[in-house]
Each structure stands twice: as C-alpha cells, then as structure tokens.
C-alpha positions as CSV (number, residue, x, y, z in Angstrom):
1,X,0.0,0.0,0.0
2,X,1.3,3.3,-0.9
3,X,0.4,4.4,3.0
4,X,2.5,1.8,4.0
5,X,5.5,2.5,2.1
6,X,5.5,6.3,3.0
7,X,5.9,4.9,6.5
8,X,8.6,2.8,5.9
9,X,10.5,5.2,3.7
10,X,10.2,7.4,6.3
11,X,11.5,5.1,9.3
12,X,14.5,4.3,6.8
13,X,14.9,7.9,6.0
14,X,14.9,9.0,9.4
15,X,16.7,5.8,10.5
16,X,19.9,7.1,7.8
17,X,19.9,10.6,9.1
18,X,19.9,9.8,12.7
19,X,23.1,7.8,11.7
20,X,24.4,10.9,9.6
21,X,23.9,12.9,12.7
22,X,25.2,10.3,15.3
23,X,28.5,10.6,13.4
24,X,28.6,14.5,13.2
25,X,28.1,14.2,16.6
26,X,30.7,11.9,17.3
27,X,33.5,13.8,15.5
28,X,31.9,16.8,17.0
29,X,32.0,15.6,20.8
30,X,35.6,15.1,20.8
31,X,36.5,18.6,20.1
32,X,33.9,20.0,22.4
33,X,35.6,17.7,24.8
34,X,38.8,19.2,24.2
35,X,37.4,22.7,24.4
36,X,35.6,22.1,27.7
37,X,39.0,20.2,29.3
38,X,40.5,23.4,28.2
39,X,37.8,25.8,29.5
40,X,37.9,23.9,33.0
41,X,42.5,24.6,33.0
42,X,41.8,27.4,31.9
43,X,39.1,28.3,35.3
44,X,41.2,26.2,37.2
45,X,44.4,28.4,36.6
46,X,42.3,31.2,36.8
47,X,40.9,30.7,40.5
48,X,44.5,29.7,41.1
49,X,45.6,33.2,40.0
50,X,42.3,35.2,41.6
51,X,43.1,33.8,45.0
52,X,46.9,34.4,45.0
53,X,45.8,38.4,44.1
54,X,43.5,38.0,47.1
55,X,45.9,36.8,49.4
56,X,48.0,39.6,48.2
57,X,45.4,42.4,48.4
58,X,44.5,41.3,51.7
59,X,48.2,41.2,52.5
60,X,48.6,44.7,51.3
61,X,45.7,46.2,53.4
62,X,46.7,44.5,56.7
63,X,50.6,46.2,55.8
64,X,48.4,49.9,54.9
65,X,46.4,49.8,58.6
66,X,49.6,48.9,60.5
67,X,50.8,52.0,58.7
68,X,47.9,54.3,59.5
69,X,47.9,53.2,62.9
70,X,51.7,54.1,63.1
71,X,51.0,57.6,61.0
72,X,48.2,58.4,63.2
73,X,50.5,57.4,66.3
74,X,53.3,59.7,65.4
75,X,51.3,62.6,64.5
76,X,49.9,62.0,67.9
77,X,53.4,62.5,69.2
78,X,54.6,65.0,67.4
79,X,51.5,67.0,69.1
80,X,52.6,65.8,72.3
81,X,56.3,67.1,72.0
82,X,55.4,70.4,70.6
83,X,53.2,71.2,73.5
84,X,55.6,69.8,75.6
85,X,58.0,72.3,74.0
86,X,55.5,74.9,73.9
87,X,55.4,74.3,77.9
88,X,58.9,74.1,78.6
89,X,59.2,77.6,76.5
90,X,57.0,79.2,78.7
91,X,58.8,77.6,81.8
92,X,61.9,79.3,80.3
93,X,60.6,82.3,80.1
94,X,58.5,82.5,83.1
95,X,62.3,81.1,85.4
96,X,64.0,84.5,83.4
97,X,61.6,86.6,84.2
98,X,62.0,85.5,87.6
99,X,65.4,85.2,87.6
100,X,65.7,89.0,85.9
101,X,63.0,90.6,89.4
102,X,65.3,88.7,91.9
103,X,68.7,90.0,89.8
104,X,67.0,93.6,90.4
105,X,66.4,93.2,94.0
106,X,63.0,92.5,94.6
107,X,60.4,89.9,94.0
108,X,57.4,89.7,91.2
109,X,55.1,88.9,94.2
110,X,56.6,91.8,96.9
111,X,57.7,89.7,98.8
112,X,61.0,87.6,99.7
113,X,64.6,88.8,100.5
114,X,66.0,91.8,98.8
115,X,69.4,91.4,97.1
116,X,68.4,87.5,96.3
117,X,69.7,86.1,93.1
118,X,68.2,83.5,91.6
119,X,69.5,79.7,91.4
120,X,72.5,78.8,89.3
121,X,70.2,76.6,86.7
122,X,67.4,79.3,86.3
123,X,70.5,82.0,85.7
124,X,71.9,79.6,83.3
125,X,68.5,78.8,81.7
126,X,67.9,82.8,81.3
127,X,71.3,83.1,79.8
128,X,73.0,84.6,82.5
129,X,75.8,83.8,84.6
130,X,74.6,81.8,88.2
131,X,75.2,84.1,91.0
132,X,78.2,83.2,93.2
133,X,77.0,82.3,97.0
C-alpha cells in the first residue's frame, strides 16, 4: 500500500539521518571535549591566580592599617612634643623673668629677700651667669 511504504520510507529515512547525525556528533563531541577540558584549565588556573591576588590584596591592606595606625600614632606625638615644648618655652621664660625681678632686687610677688639672686640653673637657663654664693 502506498500508506505503508511512505511509512517505511520514512522510518529508513529517518533511520539514515539519525546515523548521519550520530557521526557529526561523534567527531563533534571530541573537540567539544577538548574545548571544555581546556575551558575547566583554563578556570582552574584562573581561580589559582584570583586567590593568590587576594591573598595579596588582603596582605597589602593588613601592611596599609599597620601603617595608619603608626602615622596616626606619630602625628599624635609629634602633638605631644610640641606642647611639651611649647610648655617648657613658657617655663623658660617664666624662670627669666623670675630670675631678671630677683637679679633687680625684689620679688614679682613683693615679697621675699631683697638682694636675692636667683638659682645657678634658672640663671643659666635665662642666659646669664649663676650668682656666686
């Protein structure tokens, strides 16, 4: 019957290309094999290389806060010093002028011997000579 036949022709036909394809397929899946064993070295390396750079990154900003922390710390000190120098300036001047009312006979505060020199180190300090005793 001609039904009949169309059918089988068909089977057979689809039969043959199936095979055609199965073959493509076959030569195909090897180098898609290839690629994807490359593609997974490839990621492999990759990762390999992404977590070396984040070892280092995380490296680098552990070195930069030890650094801030150190800046930060010596600016603090170098605060500290120049009010400490700033202090000791004012001590200096505060021991000459002291040192300059007791030379002169008297005291800043009215009080206290007359004629009284003031101590060898404040002289010195002052830039004058200490006072023999």
């Amino acid at each position: 019957s001609p039904v009949g036949d169309r059918s089988v022709h068909s089977a057979t036909s689809n039969h043959q290309h199936g095979a055609v394809s199965n073959i493509d397929r076959n030569s195909t899946d090897g180098g898609l094999t290839a690629s994807l064993l490359f593609l997974q070295w490839q990621n492999a390396h990759l990762n390999a290389e992404l977590r070396s750079v984040q070892q280092a990154l995380a490296s680098t900003k552990r070195e930069l806060a030890v650094q801030a922390a150190n800046c930060i710390s010596a600016e603090r000190k170098q605060i500290h010093l120049l009010e400490r120098a700033e202090h000791l300036e004012l001590d200096l001047g505060f021991r000459a002028a002291m040192n300059g009312a007791y030379a002169q006979g008297g005291s800043p505060f009215g009080a206290g011997p007359s004629g009284c020199g003031g101590s060898g180190l404040a002289s010195s300090l002052a830039g004058g000579q200490p006072n023999p005793p």
